[in-house]
N, CA and C of each residue as an Amber inpcrd file, in Angstrom:
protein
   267
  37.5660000-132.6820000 -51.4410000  36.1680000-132.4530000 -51.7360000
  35.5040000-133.7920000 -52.0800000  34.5960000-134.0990000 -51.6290000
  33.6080000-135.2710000 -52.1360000  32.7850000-135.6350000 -53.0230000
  32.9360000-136.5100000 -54.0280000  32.2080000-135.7670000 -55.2360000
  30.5140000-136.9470000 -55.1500000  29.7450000-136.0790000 -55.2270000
  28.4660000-136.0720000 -54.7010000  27.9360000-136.9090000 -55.4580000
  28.6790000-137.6850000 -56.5410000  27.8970000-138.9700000 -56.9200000
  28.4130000-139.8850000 -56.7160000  29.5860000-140.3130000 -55.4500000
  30.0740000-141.1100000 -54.9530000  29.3900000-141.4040000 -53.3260000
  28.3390000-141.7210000 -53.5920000  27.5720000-142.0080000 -52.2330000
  28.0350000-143.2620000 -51.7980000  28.7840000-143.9240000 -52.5400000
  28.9690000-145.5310000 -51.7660000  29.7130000-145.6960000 -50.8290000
  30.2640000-144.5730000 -50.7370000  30.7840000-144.9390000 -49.1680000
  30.0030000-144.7680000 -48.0200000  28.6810000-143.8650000 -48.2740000
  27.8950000-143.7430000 -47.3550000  27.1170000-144.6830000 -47.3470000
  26.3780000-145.1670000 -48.4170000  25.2890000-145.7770000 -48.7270000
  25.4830000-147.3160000 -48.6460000  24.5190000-148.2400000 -47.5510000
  24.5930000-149.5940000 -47.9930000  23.9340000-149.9800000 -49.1750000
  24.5570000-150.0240000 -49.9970000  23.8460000-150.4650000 -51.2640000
  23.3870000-152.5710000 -50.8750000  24.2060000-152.5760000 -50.2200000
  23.7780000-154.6570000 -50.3210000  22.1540000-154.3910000 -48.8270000
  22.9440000-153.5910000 -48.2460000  21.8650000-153.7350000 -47.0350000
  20.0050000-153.3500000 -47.8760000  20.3500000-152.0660000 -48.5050000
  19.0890000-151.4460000 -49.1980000  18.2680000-152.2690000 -50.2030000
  19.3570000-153.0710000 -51.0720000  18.9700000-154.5130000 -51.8640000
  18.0690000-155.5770000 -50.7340000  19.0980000-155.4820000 -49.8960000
  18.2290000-157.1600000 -48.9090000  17.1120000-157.1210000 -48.4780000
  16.8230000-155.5600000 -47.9650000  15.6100000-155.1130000 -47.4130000
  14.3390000-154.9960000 -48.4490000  14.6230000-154.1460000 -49.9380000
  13.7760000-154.1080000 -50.6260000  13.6950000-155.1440000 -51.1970000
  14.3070000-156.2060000 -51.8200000  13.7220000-158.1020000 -51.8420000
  13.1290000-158.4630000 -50.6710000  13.0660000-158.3710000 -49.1590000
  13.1290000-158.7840000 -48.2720000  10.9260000-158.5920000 -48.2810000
  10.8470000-156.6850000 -48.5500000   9.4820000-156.6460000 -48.7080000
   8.7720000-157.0250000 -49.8100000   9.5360000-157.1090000 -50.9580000
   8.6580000-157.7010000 -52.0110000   8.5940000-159.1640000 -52.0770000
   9.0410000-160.2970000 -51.3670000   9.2970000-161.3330000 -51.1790000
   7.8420000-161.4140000 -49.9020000   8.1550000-160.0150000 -49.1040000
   6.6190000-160.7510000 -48.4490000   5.1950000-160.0930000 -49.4470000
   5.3120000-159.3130000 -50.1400000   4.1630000-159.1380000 -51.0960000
   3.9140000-160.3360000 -51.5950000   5.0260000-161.0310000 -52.1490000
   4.4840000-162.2180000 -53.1690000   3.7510000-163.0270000 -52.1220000
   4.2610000-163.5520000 -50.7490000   3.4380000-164.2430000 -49.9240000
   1.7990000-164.0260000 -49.6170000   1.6260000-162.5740000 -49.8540000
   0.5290000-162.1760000 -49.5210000  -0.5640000-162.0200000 -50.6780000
   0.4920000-162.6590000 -51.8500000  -0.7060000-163.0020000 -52.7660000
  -0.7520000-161.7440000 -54.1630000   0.0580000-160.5060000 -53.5210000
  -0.0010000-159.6340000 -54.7690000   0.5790000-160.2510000 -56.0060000
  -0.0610000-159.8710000 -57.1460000   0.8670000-159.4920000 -58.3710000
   1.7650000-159.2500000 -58.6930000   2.9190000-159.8030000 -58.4940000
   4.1220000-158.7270000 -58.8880000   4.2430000-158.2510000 -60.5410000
   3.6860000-158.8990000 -61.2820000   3.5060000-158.6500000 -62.4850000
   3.0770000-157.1250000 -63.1180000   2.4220000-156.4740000 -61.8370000
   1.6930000-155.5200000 -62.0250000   2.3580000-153.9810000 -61.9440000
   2.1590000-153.4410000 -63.2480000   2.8070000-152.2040000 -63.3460000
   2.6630000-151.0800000 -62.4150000   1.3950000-150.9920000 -62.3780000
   0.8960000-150.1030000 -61.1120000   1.3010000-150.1780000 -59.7880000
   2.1690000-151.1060000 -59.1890000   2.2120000-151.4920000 -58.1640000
   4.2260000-151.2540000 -58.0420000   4.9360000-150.6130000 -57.6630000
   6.2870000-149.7540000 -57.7030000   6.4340000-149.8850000 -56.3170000
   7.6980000-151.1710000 -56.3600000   7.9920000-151.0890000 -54.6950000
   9.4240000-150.7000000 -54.3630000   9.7480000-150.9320000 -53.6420000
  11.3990000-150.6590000 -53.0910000  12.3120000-151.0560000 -54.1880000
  11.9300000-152.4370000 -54.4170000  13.2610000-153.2920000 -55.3430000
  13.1620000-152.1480000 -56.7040000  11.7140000-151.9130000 -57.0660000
  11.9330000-151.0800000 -58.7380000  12.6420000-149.9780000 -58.4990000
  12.5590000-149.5360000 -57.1380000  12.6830000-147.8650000 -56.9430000
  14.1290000-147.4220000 -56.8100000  14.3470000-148.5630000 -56.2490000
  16.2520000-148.4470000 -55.9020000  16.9950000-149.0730000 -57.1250000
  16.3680000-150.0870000 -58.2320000  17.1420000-150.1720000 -59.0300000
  17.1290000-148.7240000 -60.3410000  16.3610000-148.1900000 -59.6850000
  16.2980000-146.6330000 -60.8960000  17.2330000-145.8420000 -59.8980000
  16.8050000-145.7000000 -58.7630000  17.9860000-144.5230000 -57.7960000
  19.5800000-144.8090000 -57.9260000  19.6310000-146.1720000 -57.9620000
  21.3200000-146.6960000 -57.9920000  21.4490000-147.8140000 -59.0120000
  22.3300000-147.2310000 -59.9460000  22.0030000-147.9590000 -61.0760000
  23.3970000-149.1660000 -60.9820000  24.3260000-149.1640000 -59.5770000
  25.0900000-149.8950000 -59.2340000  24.2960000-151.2900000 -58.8790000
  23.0560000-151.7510000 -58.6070000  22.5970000-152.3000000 -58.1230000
  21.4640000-152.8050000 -58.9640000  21.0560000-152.7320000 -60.0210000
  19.7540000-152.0270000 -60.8890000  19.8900000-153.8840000 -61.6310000
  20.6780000-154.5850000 -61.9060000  20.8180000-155.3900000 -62.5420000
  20.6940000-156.5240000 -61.4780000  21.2490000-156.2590000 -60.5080000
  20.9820000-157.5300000 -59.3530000  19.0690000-157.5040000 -59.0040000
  18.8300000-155.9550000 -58.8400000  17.2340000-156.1270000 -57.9300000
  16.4130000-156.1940000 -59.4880000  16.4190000-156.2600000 -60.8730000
  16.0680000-156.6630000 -62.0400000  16.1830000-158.3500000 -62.0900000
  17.2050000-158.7790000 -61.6850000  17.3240000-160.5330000 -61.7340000
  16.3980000-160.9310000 -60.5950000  16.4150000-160.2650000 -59.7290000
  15.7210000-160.5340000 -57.8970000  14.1970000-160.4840000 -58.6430000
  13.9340000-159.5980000 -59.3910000  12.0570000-159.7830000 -59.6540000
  11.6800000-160.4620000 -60.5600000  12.5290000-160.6870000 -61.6060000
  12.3340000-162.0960000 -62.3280000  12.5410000-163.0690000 -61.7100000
  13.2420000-163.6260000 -61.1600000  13.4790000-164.4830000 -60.1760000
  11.9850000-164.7410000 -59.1710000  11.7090000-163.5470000 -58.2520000
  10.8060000-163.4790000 -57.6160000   8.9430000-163.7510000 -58.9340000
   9.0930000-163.5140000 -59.5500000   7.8170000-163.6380000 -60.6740000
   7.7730000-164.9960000 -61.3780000   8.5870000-165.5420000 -61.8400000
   8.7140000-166.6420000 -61.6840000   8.2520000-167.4340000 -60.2760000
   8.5370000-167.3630000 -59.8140000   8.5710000-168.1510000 -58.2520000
   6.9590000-167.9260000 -58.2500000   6.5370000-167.1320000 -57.9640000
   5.0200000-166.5480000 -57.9320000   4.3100000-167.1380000 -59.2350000
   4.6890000-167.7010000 -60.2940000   3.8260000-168.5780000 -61.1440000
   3.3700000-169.6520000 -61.1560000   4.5630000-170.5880000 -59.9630000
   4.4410000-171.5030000 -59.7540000   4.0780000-171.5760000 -58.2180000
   3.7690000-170.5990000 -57.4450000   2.5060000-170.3560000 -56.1370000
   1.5740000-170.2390000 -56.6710000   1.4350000-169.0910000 -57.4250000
  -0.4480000-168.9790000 -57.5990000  -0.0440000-169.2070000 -59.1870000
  -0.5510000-170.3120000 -59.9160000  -0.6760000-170.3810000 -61.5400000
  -1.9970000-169.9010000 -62.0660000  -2.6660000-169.4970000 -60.5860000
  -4.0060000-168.5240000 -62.1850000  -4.1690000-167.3660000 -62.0740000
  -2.7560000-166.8840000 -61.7280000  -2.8180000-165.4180000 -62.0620000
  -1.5870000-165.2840000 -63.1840000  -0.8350000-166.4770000 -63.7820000
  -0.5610000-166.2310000 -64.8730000  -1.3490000-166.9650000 -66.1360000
  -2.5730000-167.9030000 -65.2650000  -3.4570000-167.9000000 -66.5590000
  -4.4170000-166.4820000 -66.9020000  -4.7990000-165.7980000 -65.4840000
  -5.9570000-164.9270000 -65.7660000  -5.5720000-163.5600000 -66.1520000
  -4.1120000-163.6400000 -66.5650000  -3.2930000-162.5900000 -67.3910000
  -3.8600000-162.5550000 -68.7590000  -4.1220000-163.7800000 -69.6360000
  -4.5410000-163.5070000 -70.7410000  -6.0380000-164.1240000 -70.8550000
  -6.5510000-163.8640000 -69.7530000  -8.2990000-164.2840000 -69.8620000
  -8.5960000-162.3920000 -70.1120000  -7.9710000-161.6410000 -69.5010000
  -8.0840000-160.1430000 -69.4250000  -7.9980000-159.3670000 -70.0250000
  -6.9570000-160.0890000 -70.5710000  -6.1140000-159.4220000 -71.9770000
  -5.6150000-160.1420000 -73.1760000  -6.7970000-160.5750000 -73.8090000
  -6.6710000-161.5230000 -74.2470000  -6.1670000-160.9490000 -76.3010000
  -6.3850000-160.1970000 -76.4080000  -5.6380000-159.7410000 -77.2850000
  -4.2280000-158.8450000 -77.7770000  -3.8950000-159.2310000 -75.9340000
  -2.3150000-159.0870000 -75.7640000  -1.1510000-160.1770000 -75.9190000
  -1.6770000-160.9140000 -76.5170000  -0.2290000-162.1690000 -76.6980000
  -0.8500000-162.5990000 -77.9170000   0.5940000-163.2170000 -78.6120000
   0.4410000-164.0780000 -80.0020000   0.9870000-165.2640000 -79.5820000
   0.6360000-165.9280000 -80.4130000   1.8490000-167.3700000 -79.6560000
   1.9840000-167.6820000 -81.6210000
C-alpha cells in the first residue's frame, strides 16, 4: 500500500523548486515587489504545500529580495516613506 504522504517518489520536488524561483526571478526583473504580501507566487505556495523544500524556496526569496534592493533601491527607501510609522531604528 502507498502511504499517501509519501509523494516523493512521484513528485519532482528540485524540478517544482527551479521552476517556481525560475518565475519569481523573472517578477523581480519586471520590477515587482517581492516584498509584498499581497502578491503569493509559486516559490511561497510550494514552500507551504511541501514542507521538504520550504527552507530552501524561504532562503531563495531572501536571497532573491535582497538582490532586488540593490536593482531598484527606492523601493526599499519608499517602504518607509509609506509606512513610516512602521520601523524604529
Amino acid at each position: 500500500m502507498i502511504d499517501k504522504d509519501d509523494y516523493s517518489k512521484f513528485v519532482d520536488l528540485d524540478g517544482i523548486f527551479n521552476l517556481a524561483l525560475e518565475e519569481r526571478q523573472e517578477l523581480l526583473e519586471l520590477g515587482y515587489d517581492l516584498r509584498d504580501n499581497s502578491c503569493i507566487t509559486s516559490l511561497e505556495w510550494y514552500a507551504g504545500k511541501y514542507p521538504e523544500i520550504a527552507e530552501r524556496c524561504n532562503k531563495a526569496l531572501s536571497e532573491l529580495i535582497e538582490k532586488q534592493s540593490t536593482m531598484f533601491p527606492e523601493l526599499t527607501i519608499n517602504v518607509y516613506d509609506r509606512y513610516p510609522g512602521s520601523h524604529s531604528f
